[in-house]
C-alpha positions as CSV (number, residue, x, y, z in Angstrom):
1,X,28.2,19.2,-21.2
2,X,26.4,16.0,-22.1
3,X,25.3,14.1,-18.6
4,X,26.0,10.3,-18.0
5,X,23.3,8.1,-17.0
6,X,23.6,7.0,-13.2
7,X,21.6,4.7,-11.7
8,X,22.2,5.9,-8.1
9,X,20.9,9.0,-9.3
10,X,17.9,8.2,-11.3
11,X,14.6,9.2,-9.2
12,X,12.5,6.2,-9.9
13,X,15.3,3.8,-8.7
14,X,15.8,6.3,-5.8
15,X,12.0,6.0,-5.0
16,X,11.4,2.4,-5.3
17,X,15.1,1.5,-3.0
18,X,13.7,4.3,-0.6
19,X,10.3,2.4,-0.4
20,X,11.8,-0.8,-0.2
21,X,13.9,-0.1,2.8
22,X,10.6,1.9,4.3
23,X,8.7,-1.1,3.9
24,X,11.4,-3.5,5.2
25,X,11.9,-1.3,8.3
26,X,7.9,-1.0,9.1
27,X,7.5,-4.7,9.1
28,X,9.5,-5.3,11.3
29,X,7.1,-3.5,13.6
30,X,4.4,-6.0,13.2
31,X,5.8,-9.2,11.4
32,X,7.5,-10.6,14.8
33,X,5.0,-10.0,17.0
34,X,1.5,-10.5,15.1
35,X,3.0,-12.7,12.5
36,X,1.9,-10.4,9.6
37,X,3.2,-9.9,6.4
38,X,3.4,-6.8,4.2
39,X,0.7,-7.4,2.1
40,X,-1.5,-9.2,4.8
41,X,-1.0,-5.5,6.5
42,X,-1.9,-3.7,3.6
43,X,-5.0,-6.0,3.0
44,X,-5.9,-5.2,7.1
45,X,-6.0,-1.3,6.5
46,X,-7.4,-1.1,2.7
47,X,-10.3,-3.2,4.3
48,X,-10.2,-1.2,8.0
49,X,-10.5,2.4,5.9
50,X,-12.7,0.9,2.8
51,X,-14.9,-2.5,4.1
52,X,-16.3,-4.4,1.7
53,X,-13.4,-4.6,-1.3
54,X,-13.1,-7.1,-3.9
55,X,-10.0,-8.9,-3.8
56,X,-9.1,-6.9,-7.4
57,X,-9.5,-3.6,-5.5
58,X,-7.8,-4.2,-2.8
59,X,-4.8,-5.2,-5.9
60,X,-5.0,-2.2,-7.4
61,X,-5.5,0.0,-4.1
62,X,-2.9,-1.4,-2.3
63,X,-0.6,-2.1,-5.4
64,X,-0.3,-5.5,-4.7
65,X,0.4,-8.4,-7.0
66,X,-3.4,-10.9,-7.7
67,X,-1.4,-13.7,-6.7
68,X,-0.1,-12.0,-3.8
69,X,-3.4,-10.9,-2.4
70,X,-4.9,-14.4,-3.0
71,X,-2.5,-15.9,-0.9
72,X,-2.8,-13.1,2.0
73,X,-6.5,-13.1,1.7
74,X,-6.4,-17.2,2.3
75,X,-4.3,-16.9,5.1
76,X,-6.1,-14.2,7.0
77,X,-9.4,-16.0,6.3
78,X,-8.1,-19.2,7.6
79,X,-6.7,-17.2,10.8
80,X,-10.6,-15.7,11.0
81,X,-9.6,-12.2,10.8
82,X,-11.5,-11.4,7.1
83,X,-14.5,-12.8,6.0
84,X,-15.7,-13.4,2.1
85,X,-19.2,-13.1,0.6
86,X,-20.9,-12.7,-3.1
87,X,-21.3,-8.8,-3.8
88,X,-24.9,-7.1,-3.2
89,X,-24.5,-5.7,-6.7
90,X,-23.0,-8.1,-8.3
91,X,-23.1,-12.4,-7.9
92,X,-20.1,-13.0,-9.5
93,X,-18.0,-11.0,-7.2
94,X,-16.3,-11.8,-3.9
95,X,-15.7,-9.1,-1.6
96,X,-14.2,-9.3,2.0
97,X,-14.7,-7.1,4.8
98,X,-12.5,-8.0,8.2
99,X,-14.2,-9.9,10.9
100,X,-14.2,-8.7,14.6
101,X,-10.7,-10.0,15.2
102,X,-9.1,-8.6,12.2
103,X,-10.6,-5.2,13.3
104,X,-9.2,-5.9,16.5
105,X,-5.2,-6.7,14.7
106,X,-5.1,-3.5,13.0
107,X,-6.9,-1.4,15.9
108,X,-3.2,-3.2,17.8
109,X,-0.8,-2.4,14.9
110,X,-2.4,1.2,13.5
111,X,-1.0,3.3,16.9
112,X,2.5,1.7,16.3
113,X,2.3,1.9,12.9
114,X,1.7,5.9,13.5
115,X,5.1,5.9,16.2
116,X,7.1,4.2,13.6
117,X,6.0,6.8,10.9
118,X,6.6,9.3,13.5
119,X,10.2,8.4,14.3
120,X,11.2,7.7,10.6
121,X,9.8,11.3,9.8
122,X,11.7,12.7,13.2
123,X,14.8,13.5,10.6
124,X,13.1,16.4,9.2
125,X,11.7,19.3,10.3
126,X,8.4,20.2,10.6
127,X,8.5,22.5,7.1
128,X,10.5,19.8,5.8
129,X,7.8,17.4,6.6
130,X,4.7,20.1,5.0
131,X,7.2,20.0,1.5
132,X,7.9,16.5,1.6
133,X,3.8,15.5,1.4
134,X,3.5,18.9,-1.0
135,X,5.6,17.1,-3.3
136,X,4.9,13.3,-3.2
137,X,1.1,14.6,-3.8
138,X,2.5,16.7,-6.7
139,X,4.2,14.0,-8.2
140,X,1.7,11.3,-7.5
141,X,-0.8,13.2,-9.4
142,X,1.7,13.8,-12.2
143,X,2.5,10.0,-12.5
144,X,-1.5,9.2,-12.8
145,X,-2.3,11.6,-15.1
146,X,0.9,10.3,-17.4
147,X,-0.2,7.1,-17.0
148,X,-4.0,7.5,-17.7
149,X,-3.0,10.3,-20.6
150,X,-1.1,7.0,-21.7
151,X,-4.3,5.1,-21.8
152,X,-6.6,7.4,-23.7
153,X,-3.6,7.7,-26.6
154,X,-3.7,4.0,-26.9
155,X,-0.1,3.7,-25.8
156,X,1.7,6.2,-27.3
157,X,4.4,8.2,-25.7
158,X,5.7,11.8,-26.5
């Protein structure tokens, strides 16, 4: 029996409305009340778990658009909460690293960030919860090695 394309069914448009609504839902948790956005969070932890980033690593880590983390990184530097200075190793490069007070924001978003992650995952069970990270990891790994694979082959596809 020959099977029908449906997009409600198709995993990578499954994935990318799941994350969407994830992402929607979570901001809400710190958009009203410390007047963040989504990738002014992101910028907050890469730079909270990684200091010193370039604003191009902090793109590709946090899988953020350039333009997008230009304009965070402005407005959390003009609300003093990152800093930017020319690399050690290399002149050319800015990187950032959060100043006291952004260290301070995502020391007051990261516990309620943790209880919203807590609650969203309080549908499943706790073996449910072990497969569930099992398998993203699984399938994250897959989708980097395709797309690096990719890379070496110049493009090709199977």
């Amino acid at each position: 029996m020959k099977k029908f394309f449906q997009l409600e069914g198709f995993l990578p448009y499954r994935f990318d409305r799941l994350a969407k609504h994830i992402s929607v839902s979570f901001a809400e948790v710190y958009r009203r009340r410390f007047n963040i956005t989504v990738p002014q969070w992101r910028i907050l932890a890469l730079l909270h778990e990684t200091p010193h980033l370039s604003s191009k690593a902090i793109a590709q880590q946090g899988n953020l658009d350039k333009v997008m983390v230009s304009r965070a990184v402005a407005d959390l530097e003009a609300r003093g909460l990152l800093k930017r200075y020319l690399s050690s190793g290399d002149g050319r490069v800015n990187e950032l690293c959060l100043t006291l007070e952004g260290t301070r924001l995502f020391e007051s978003i990261a516990p309620l960030a943790l209880r919203w992650e807590e609650d969203f995952l309080g549908v499943l069970e706790d073996e449910d919860r072990r497969d569930l990270v099992r398998i993203l990891q699984r399938l994250e790994e897959h989708a980097k090695m395709s797309v690096e694979m990719k890379a070496v082959m110049g493009g090709a596809t199977r």
